[in-house]
N, C-alpha and C positions, 0 to 999 in steps of 0.2 A: 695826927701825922702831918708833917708839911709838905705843900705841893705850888708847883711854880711851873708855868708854862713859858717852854723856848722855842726858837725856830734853831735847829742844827742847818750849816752851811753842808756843802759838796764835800765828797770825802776830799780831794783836793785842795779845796780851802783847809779843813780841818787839817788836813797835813802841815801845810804851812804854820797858820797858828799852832802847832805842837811841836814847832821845830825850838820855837820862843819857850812854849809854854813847857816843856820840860825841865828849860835850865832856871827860869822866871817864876815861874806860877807855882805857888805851892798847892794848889787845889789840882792840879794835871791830874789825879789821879782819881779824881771824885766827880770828874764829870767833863763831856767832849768839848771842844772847842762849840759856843753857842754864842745867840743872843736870847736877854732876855727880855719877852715882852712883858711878863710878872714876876714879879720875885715871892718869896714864900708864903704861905697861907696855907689855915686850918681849913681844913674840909671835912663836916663830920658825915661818918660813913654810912650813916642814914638819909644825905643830899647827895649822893653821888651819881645817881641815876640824873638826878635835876640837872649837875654841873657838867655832865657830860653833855647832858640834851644840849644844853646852852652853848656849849663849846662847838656843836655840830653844826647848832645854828648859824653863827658867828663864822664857821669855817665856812661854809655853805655860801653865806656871801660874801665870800671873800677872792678877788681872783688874784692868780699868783703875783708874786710880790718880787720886783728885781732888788737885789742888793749890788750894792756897787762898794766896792772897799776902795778906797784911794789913799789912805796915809795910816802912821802909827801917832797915836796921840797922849797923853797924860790926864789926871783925874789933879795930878797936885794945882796945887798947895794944899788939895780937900783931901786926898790920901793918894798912896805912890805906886795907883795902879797903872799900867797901861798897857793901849788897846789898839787892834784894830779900828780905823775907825768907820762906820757904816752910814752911807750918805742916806740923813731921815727923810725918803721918799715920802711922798701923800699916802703911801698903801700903806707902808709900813708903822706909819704912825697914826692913820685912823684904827688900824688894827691894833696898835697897843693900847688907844683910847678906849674902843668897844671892852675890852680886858679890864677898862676900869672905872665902869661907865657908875656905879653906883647899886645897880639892881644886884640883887643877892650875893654871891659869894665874890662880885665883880667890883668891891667896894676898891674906892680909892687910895692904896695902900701906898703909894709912888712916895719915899723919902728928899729925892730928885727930881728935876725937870730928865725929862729922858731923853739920853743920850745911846741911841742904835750903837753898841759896841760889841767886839770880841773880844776879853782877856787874853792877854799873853804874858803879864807880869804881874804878881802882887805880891804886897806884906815883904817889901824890899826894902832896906834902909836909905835915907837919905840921898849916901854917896852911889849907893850900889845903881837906884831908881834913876840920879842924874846920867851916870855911865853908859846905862842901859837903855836910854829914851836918846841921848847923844848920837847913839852907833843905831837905833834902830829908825831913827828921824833919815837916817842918809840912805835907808834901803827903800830903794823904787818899788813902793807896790800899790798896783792894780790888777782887780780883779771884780769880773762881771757875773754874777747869776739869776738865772730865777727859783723861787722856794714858793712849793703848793704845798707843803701842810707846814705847823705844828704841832708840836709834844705838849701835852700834862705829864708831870715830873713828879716823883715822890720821894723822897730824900728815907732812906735806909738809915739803920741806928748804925754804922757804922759812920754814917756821912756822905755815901755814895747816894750819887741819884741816878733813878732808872727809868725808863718810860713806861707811865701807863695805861696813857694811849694817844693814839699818834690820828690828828685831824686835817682831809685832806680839804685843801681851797676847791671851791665852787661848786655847782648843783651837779655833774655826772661825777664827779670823784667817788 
């Protein structure tokens, strides 16, 4: 089964992002407005106990983390996503690190240098991707939170992903 761990924003954030991501995103319906700090991986169901430990631990020291969203941005010319974009604070990116640090199920699996984003568009064409980055470069957005846990995700045979289980930042969490 595959499994990826994200931070979901403020339902508020997530509103915003779905306001894009309904008419943009063909994935809108497979899973909320996120970032992600791993993308998909096996986990067989005889380590799960170990991958949780691991993840508690990691969450454990970890103190909450501000996001700060300041513009819409693009993935082209490499493909014609685009996103909110997520300023890579220090928390946020030693925490994506620890996620893929090497030890066990934490292997280095990153295709990319990582870039903190939120989808709001993909799998657009050409013209459509130009149009759409055009008109959403001109809308003012900022937006400040903080985020104490994340999610392990497991992706359904359908393609939906669901939480299963949600890790909260620091040692009284």
């Amino acid at each position: 089964m595959k499994y990826g761990i994200a931070i979901f924003p403020t339902k508020k954030l997530q509103d915003l992002a779905n306001s894009f991501r309904k008419r943009y995103d063909a994935h809108y319906a497979l899973i909320p407005p996120h970032i992600t700090l791993k993308t998909a991986f096996e986990i067989d169901e005889n380590d799960m106990k170990s991958v949780t430990d691991e993840l508690a631990t990691i969450a454990n020291e970890t103190t909450p983390i501000p996001l700060n969203i300041y513009k819409v941005s693009s993935f082209a010319p490499v493909n014609n996503v685009i996103y909110l974009k997520v300023d890579p604070t220090d928390e946020l990116v030693s925490l994506h690190e620890k996620l893929h640090s090497g030890k066990g199920y934490f292997q280095d699996n990153r295709e990319f240098s990582y870039v903190p984003h939120i989808t709001i568009g993909q799998n657009l064409s050409d013209d459509e991707h130009s149009d759409v980055l055009g008109q959403l470069k001109m809308t003012n957005i900022e937006h400040e939170e903080m985020v104490d846990r994340f999610h392990l995700l497991y992706q359904l045979e359908d393609g939906m992903w669901t939480v299963y289980e949600t890790f909260r930042f620091g040692k009284d969490c």
